[in-house]
C-alpha positions in Angstrom: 19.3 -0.1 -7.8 19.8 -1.6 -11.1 16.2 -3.4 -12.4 16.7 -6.3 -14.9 13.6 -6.3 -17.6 11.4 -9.1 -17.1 8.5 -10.9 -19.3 5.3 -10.8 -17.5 1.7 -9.0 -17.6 2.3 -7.4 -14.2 5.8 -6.9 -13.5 7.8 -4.8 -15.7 11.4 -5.3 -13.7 13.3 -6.5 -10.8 16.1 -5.7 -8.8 18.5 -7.0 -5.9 20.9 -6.1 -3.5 22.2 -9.1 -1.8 24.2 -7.4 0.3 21.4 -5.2 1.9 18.8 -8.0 1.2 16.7 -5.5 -0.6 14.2 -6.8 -3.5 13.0 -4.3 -5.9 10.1 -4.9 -8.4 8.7 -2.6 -10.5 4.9 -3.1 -11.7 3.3 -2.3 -15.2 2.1 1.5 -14.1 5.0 2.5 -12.9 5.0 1.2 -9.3 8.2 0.4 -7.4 7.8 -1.8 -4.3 11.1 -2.5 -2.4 10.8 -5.4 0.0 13.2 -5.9 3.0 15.1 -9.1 4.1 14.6 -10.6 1.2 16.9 -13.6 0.8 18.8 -14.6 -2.0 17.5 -17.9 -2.5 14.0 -16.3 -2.6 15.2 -14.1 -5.2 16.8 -16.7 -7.0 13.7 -18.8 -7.0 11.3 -15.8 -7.8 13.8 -14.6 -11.1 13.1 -19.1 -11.6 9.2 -18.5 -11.4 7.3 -19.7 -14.1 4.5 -16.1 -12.9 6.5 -13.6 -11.7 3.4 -11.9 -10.2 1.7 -15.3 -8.6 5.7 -15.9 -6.9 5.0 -12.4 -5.2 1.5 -12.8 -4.0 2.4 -16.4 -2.8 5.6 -16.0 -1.1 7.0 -12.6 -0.9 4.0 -10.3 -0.9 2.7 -10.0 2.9 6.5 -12.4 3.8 8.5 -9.1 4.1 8.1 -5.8 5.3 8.4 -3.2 2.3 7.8 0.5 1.0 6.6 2.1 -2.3 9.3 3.6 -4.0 8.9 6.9 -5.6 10.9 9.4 -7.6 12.6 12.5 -6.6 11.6 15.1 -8.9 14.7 17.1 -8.6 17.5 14.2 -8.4 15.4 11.3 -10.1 16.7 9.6 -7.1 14.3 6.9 -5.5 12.2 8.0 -2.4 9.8 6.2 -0.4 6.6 6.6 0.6 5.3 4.9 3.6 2.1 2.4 3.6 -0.4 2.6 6.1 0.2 0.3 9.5 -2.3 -2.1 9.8 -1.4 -2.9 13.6 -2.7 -6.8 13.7 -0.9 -10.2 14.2 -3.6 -12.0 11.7 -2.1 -12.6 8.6 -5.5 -13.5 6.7 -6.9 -10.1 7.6 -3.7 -8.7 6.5 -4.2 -10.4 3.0 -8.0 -9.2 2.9 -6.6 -5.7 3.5 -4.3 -5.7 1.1 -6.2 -7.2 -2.0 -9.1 -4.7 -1.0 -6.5 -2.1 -0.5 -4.5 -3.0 -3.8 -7.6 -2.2 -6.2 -7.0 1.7 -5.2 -3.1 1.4 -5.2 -3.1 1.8 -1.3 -0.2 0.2 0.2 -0.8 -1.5 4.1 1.8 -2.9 5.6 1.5 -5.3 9.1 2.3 -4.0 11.7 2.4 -6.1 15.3 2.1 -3.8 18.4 1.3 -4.6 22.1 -2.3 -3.4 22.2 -4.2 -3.5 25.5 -7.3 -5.4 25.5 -10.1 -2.9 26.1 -13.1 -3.8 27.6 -16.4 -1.7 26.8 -20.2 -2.6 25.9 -19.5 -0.3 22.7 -17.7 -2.2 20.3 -16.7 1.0 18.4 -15.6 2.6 22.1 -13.4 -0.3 21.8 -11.9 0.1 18.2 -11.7 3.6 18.8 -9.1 3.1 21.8 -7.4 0.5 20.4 -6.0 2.5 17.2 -5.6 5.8 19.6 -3.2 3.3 21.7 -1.7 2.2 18.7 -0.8 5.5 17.3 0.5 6.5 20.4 2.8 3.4 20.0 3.5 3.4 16.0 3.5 7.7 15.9 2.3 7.2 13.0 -1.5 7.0 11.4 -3.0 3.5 12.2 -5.7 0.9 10.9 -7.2 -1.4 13.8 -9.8 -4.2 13.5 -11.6 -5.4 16.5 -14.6 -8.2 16.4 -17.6 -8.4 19.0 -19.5 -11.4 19.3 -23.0 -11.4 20.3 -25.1 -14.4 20.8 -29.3 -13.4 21.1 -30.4 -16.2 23.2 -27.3 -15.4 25.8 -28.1 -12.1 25.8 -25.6 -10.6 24.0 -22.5 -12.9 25.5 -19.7 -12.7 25.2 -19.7 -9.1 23.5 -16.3 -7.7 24.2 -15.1 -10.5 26.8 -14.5 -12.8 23.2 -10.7 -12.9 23.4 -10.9 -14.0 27.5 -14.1 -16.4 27.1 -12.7 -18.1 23.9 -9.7 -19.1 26.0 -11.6 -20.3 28.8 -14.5 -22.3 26.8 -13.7 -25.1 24.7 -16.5 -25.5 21.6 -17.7 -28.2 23.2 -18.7 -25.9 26.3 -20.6 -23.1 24.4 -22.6 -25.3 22.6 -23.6 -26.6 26.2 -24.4 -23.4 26.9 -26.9 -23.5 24.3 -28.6 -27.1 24.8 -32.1 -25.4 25.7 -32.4 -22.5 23.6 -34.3 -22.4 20.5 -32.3 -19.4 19.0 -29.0 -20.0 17.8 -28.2 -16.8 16.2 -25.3 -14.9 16.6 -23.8 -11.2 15.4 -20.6 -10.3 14.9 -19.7 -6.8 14.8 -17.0 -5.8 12.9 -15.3 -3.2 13.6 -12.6 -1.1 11.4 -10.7 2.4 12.2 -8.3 4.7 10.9 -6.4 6.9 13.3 -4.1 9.4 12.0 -3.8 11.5 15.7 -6.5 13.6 14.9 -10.1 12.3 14.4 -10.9 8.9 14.1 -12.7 7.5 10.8 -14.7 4.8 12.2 -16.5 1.6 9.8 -18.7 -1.0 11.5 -21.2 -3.6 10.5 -23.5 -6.5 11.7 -22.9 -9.8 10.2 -25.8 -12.1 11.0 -24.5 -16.0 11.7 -25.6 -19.1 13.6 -24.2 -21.5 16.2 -23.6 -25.2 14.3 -24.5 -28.1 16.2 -21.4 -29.6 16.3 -17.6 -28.1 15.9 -15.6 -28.2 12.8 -12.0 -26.9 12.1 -9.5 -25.8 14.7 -8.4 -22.5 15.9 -10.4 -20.1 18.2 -13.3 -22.2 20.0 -15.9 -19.8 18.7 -14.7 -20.1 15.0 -15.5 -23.9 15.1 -19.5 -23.2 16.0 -20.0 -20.3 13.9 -21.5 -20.1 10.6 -22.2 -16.9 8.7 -25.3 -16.6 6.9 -25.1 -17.8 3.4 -22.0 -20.6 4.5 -21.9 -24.2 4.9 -18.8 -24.0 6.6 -17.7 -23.0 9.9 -15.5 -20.0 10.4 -12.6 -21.8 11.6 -12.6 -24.6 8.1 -13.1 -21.0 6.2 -10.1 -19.6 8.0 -8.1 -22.7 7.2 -8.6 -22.0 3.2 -7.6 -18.5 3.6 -10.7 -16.8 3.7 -12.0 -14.2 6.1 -15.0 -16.0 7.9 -16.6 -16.0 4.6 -17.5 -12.5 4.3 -18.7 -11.3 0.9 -16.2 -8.7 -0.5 -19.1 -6.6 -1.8 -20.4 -6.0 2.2 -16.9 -6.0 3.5 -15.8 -3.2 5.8 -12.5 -3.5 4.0 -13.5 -2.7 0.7 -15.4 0.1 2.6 -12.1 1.8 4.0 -10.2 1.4 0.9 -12.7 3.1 -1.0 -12.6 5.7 1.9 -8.8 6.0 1.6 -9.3 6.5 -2.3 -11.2 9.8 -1.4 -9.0 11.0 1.1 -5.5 10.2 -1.0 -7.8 12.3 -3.8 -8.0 15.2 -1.6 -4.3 14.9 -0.5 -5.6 14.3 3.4 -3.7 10.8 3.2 
């Protein structure tokens, strides 16, 4: 595909095939990226952008399914190189991933698979059976994310159950639940694993919160009482800015993976 030269501190050139709907850009580095189904009114707008790398990240980046481009050594002819599935219909995660991702030129792409909902007291047991399913599925290697919930003065409820009880309680409800108790802490574990059909590489870590007295944002009931240590905002009005529950980056289980992938792409295992 023919690239037209472009003026911008990240992307070098750009490329379209209207017929196939095929974007290519190509970053300062030497990076290709080809995104699929790309529109030609979203092409004509992003060669109109006043930041060809903002347009991408805004609109077209994490929009489209895509594949990093490489170069056959023998022909010169493009190849592609598939990016890791992260199997999960939550597009903010997806963003997290990939700006942790993107510091080690890791490519993710999102991947949305009919996962049975496992139930376990282990929230890695869990994790761990979700991204075996989801190999099984994809045949191919797999990222899965899974969050327990555990609130001390309900004695660890409602753990794994999260997903079923958040459907069945409105806010409202689980703050009744907690109109004696003293102790409004709650953990979340967060769960993270790579599956590539042989063993699984497993991240997880406590995140310490506490139950608000009244609900704020919308979504998931239990995002609406939550705050995470160091907020002032539930997780639900954090989600609704685009962050991740208000995580810091530095103690993210994402940035631990990608640093993990780094290694492994070093050693050629990835």
């Amino acid at each position: 595909m023919r690239r037209v030269p472009v003026t911008s501190s990240d992307v070098v050139s750009i490329g379209y095939d209207a017929a196939e709907r095929l974007l290519e850009v190509e970053f300062r580095g030497g990076r290709v990226y080809r995104y699929r189904g790309v529109e030609p009114d979203m092409h004509a707008q992003f060669m109109k952008a006043d930041s060809y790398g903002q347009f991408l990240f805004a609109y077209i980046n994490g929009h489209y399914r895509y594949e990093k481009v490489t170069e056959n050594a023998e022909t010169g002819e493009p190849g592609q190189a598939q990016p890791i599935a992260f199997v999960t219909g939550n597009a903010i995660k997806m963003r997290e991933l990939q700006r942790a991702c993107a510091v080690y030129d890791i490519d993710i792409e999102q991947l949305e698979l009919p996962i049975d909902e496992i139930q376990s007291d282990n929230p890695e047991d869990i994790a761990v059976k979700k991204a075996k399913h989801a190999y099984e599925i994809a045949k191919r290697p797999v990222i899965v994310n899974d969050s327990y919930w555990n609130i001390l003065a309900l004695r660890g409820f409602p753990g794994a159950y999260m997903s079923s009880v958040a459907r069945w309680l409105r806010a409202e409800e689980f703050l009744k639940l907690l109109e004696d108790k003293t102790d409004r802490t709650i953990v979340l574990t967060d769960t993270i694993v790579y599956y590539d059909g042989k063993r699984p590489k497993v991240f997880s870590k406590d995140y310490m919160g506490e139950i608000a007295p009244v609900p704020a944002g919308e979504g998931l009931s239990i995002d609406q009482i939550v705050i995470m240590r160091g907020q002032t905002k539930t997780v639900a009005e954090l989600f609704a800015k685009g962050e991740r529950g208000g995580l810091n980056p530095e103690e993210d289980i994402f940035y631990d993976l990608a640093k993990w992938l780094r290694l492994q792409r070093r050693l050629g295992k990835v």
